[in-house]
Structures are given as C-alpha cells and as structure tokens.
DSSP file (Angstrom, degrees, kcal/mol; ACC not computed):
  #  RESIDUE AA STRUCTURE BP1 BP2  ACC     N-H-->O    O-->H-N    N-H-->O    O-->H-N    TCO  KAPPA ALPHA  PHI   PSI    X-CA   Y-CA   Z-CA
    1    1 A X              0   0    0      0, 0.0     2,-0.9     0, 0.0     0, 0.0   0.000 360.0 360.0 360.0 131.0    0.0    0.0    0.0
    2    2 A X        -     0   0    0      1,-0.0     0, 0.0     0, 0.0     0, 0.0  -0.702 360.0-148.2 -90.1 110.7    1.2    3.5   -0.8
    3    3 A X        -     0   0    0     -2,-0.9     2,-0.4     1,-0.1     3,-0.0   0.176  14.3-135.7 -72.3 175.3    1.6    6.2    1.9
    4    4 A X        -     0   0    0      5,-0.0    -1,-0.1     0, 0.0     0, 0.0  -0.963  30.1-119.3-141.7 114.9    1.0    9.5    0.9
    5    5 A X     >  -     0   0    0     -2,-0.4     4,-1.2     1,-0.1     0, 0.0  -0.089  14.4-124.0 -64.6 177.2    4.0   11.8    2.5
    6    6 A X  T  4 S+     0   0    0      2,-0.2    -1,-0.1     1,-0.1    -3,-0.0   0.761 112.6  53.1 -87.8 -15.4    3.1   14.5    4.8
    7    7 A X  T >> S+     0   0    0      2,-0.2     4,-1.5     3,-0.1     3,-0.6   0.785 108.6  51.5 -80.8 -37.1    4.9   17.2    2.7
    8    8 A X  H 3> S+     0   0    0      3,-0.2     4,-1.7     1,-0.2     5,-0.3   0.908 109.5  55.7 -65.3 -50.3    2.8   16.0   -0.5
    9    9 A X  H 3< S+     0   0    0     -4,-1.2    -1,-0.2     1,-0.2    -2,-0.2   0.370 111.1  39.5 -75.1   0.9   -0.3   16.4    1.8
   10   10 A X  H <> S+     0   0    0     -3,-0.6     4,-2.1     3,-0.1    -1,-0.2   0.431 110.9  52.2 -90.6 -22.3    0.3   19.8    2.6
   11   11 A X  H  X S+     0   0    0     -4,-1.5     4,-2.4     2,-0.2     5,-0.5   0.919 115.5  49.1 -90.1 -62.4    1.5   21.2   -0.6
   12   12 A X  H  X S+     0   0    0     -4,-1.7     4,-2.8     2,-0.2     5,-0.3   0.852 112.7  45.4  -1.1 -72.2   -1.8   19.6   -1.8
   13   13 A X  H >> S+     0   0    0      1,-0.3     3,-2.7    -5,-0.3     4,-1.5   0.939 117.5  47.0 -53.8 -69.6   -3.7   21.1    1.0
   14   14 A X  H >X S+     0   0    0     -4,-2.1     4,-1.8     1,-0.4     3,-1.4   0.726 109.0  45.8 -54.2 -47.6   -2.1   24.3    0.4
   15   15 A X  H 3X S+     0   0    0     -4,-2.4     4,-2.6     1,-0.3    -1,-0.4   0.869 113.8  54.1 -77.7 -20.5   -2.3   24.8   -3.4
   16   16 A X  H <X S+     0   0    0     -4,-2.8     4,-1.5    -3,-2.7    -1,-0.3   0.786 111.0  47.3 -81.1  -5.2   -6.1   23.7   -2.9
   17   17 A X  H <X S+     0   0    0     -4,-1.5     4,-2.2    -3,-1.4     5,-0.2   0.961 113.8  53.3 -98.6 -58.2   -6.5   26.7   -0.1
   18   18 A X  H >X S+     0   0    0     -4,-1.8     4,-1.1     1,-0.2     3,-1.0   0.836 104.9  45.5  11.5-104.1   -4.9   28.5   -2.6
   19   19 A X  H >X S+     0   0    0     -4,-2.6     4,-2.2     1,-0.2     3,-1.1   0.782 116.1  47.5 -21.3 -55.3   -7.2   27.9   -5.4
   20   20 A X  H 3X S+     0   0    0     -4,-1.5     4,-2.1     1,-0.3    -1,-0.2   0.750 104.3  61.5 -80.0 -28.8  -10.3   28.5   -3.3
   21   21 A X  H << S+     0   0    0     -4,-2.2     4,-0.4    -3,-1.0    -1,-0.3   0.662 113.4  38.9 -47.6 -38.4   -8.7   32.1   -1.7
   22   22 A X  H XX S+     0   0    0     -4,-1.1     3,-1.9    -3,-1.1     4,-1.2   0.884 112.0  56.6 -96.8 -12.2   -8.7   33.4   -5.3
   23   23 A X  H >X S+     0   0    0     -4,-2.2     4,-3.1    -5,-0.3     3,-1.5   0.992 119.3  39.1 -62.9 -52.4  -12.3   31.7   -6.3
   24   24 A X  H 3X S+     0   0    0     -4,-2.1     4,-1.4     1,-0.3    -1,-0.3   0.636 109.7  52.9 -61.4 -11.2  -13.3   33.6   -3.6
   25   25 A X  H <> S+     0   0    0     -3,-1.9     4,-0.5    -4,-0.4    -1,-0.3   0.494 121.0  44.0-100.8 -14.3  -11.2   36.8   -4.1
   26   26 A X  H <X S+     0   0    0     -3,-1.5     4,-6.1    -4,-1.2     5,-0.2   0.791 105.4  52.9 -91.7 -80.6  -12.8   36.5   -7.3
   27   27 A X  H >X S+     0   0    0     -4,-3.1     3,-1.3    -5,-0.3     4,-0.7   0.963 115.8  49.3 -43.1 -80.8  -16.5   35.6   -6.4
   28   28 A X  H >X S+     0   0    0     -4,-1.4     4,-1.7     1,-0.2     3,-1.0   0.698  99.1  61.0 -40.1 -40.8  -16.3   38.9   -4.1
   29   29 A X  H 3X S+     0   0    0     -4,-0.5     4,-0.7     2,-0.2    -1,-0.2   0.845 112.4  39.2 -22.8 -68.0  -15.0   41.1   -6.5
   30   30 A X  H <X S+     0   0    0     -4,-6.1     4,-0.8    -3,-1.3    -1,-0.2   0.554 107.0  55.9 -85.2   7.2  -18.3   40.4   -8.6
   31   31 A X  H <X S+     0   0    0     -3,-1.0     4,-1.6    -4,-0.7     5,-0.3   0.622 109.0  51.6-112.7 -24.3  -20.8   40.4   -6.1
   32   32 A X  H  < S+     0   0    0     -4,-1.7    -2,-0.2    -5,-0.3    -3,-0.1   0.625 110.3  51.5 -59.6 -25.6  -19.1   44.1   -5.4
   33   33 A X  H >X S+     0   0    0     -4,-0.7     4,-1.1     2,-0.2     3,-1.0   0.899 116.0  43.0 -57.0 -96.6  -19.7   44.7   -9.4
   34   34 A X  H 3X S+     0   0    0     -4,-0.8     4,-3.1     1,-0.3    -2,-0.2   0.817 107.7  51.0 -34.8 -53.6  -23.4   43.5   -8.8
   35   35 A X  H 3X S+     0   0    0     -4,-1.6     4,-1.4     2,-0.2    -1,-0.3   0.795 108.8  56.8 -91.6 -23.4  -24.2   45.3   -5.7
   36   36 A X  H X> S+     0   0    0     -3,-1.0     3,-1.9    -5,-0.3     4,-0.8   0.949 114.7  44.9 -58.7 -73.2  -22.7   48.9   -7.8
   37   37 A X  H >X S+     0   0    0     -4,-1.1     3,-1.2     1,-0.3     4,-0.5   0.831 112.6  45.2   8.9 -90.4  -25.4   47.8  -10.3
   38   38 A X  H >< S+     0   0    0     -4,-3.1     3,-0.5     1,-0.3    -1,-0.3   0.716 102.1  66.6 -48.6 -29.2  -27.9   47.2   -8.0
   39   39 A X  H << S+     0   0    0     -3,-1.9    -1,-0.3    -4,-1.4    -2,-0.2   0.715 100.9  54.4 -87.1 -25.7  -27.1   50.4   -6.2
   40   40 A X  H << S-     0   0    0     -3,-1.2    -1,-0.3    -4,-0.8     2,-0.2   0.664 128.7 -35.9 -91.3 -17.3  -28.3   52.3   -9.2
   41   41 A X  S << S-     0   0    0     -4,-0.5     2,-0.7    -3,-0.5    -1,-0.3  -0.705  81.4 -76.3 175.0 155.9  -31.6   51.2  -10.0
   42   42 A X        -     0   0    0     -2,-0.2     2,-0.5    -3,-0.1    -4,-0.1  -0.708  41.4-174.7 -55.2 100.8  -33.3   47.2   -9.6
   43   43 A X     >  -     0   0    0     -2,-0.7     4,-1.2     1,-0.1     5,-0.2  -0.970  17.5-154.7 -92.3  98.0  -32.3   45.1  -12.1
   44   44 A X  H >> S+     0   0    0     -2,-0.5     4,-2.2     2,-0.2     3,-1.5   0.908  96.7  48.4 -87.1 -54.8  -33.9   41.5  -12.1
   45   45 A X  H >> S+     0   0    0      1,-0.3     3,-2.4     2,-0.2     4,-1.0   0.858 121.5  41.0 -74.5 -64.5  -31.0   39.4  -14.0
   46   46 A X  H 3> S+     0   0    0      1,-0.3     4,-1.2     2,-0.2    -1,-0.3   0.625 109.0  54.5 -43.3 -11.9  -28.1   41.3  -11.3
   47   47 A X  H <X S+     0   0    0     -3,-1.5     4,-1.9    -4,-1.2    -1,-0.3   0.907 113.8  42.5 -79.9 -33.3  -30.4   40.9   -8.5
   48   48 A X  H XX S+     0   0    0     -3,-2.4     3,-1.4    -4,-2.2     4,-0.7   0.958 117.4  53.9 -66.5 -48.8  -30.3   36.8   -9.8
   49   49 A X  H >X S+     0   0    0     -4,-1.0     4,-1.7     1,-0.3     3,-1.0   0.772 102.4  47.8   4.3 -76.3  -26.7   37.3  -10.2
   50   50 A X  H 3X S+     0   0    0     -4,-1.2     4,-0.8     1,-0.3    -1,-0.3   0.412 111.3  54.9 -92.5  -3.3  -25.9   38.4   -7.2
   51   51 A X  H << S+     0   0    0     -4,-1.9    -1,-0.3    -3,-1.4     4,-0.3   0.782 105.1  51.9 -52.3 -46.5  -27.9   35.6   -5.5
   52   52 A X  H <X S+     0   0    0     -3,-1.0     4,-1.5    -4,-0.7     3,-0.5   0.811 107.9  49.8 -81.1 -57.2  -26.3   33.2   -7.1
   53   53 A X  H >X S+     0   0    0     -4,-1.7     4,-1.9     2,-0.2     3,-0.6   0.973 115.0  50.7 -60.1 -45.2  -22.4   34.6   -6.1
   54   54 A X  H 3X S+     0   0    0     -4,-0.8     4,-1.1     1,-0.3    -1,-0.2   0.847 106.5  43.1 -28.2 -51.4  -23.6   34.7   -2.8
   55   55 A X  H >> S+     0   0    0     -3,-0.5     4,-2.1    -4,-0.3     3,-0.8   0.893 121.0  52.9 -81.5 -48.2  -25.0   31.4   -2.5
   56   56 A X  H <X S+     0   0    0     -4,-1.5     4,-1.4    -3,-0.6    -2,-0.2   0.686 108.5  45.4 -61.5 -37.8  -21.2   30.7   -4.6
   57   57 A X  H 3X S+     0   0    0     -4,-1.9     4,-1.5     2,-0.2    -1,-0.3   0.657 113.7  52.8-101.6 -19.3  -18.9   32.4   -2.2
   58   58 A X  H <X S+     0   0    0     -4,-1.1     4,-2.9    -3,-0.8     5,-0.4   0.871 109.5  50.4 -44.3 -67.0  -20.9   30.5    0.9
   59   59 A X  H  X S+     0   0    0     -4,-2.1     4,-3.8     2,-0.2    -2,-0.2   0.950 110.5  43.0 -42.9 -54.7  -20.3   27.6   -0.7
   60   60 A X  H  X S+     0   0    0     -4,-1.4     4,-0.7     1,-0.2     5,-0.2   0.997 114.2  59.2 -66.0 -44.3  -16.1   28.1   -1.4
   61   61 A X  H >X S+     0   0    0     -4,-1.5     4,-1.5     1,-0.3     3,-1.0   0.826 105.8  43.3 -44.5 -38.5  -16.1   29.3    2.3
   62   62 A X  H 3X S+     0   0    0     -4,-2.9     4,-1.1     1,-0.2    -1,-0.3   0.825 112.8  52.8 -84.5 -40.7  -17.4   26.2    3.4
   63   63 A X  H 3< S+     0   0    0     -4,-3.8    -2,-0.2    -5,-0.4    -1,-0.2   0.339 104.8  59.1 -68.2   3.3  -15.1   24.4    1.2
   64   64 A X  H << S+     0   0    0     -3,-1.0     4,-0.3    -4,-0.7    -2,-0.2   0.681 101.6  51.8 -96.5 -28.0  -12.3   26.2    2.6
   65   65 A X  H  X S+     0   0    0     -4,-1.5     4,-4.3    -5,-0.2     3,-0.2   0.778 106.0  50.0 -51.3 -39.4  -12.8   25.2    5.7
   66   66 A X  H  X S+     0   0    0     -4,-1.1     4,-0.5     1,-0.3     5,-0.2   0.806 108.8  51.8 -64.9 -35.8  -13.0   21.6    5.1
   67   67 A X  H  4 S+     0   0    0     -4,-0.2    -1,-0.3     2,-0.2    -2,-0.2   0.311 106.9  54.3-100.3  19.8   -9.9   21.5    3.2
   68   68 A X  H  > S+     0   0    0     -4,-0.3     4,-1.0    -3,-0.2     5,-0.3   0.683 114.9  47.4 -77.2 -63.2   -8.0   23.5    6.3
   69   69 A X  H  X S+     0   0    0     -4,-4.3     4,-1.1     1,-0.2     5,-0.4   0.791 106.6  53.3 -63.8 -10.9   -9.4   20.8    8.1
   70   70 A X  H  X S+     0   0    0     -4,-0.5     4,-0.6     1,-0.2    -1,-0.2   0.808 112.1  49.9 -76.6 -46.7   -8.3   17.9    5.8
   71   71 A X  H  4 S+     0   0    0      1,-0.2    -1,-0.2    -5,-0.2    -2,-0.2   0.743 115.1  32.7 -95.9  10.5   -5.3   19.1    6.0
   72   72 A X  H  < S+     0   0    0     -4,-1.0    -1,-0.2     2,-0.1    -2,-0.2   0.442 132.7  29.2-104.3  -2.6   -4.5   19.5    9.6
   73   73 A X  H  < S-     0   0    0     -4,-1.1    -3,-0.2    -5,-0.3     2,-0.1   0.634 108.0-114.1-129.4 -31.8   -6.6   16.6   10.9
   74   74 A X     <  -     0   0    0     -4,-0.6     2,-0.4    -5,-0.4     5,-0.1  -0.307  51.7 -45.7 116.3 142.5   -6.7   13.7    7.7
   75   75 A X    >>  -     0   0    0     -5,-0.2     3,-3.5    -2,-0.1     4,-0.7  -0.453  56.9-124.6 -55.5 133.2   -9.2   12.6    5.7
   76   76 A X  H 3> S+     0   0    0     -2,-0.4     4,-2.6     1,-0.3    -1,-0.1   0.746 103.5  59.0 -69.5 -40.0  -12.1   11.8    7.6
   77   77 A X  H 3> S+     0   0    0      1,-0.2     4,-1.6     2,-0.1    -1,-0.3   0.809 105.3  50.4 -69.2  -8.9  -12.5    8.5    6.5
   78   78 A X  H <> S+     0   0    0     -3,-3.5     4,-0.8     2,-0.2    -2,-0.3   0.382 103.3  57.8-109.8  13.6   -9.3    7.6    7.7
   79   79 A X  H  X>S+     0   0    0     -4,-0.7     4,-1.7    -5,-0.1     5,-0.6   0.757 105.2  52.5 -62.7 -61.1   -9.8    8.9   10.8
   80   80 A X  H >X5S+     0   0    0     -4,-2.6     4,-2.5     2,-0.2     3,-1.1   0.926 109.3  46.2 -13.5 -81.9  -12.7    6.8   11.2
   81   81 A X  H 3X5S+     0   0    0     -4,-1.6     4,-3.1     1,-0.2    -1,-0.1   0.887 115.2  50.2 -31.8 -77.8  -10.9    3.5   10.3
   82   82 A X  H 3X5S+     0   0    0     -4,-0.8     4,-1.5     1,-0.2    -1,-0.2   0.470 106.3  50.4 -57.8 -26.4   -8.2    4.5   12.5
   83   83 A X  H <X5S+     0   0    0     -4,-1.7     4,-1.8    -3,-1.1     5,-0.2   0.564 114.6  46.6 -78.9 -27.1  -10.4    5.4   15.5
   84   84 A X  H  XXS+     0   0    0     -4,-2.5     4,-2.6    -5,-0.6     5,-0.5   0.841 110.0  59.8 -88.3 -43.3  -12.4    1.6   15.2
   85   85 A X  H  X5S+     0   0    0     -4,-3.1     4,-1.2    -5,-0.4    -2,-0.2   0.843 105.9  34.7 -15.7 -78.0   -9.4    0.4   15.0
   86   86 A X  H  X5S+     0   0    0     -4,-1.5     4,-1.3     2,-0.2     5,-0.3   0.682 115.0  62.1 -58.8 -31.3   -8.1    1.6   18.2
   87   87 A X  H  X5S+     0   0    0     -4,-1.8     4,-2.1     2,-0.2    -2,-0.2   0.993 110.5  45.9 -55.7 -63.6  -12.1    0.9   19.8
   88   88 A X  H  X5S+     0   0    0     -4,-2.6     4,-2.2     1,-0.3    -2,-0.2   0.832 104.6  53.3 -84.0 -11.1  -11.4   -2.8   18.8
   89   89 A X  H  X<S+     0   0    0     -4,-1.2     4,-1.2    -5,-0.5    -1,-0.3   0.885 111.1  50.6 -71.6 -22.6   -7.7   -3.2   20.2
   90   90 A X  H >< S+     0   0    0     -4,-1.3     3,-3.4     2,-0.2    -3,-0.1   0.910 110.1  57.9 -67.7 -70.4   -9.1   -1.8   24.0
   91   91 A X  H 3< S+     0   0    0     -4,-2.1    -1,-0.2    -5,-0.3    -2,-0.2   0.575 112.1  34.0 -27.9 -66.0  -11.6   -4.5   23.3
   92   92 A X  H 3<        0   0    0     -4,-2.2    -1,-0.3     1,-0.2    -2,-0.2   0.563 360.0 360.0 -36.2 -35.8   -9.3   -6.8   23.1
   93   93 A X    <<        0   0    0     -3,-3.4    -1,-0.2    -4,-1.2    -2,-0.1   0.378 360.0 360.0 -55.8 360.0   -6.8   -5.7   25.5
C-alpha cells in the first residue's frame, strides 16, 4: 500500500487553499460589481446574479474550511478507520 508523505499532503492542501482564496477573491470582486449595479436602479437578471455569487462564495467558504481541516486533521475516513481500529484493540486488551 502506498503512503501518501506528509509534505505531498500539505502542498496539496495548500495549493487547494490557494485555489479557493482566489475563487473567492474573485466571487467577491463580482458580487461588489453587482451590488454597484444594483445600487443604481433594480435590475432583475443582477439581482439573480448576485444571489447566485452569494450562494457561490458561501459555498467556497465552506469548502475552505473543510480543506483547512483535511489538511491539519486527515481525511475523515481515515480517521474513522483508525479510531475503530483503536475501539477494537481496548476491546481486546
């Protein structure tokens, strides 16, 4: 079975926190765009827009988190594993 280093699994992590810092530096950027727009008179496809990046930039946030946590804590399933793991050696013990 092939291990995965711990340096490969931070420059991972990192280039994907990366990626999601500018989708978001991005996403904000146009929902700032939108809300200029908006600011000038009601516009029905910018209001949908600017719904949408919202709902977009929720979304990366929430996916930024995860992959901060993936990469200080492990992938979750193999946290898992590793925790029944350890449940059935006390059992045993």
């Amino acid at each position: 079975m092939m291990r995965t280093s711990l340096y490969e699994v931070m420059t991972t992590t990192e280039t994907t926190l990366d990626t999601i810092r500018l989708e978001i530096e991005r996403a904000t950027e146009r929902r700032a765009e939108l809300l200029h727009v908006l600011a000038e008179g009601h516009d029905a496809a910018a209001a949908a827009e600017h719904a949408d990046v919202e709902e977009r930039i929720a979304s990366l946030w929430n996916e930024y988190r995860e992959a901060r946590v993936r990469g200080r804590f492990g992938d979750r399933d193999e946290i898992i594993k590793r925790a029944r793991l350890e449940e059935r050696l006390e059992r045993a013990a």
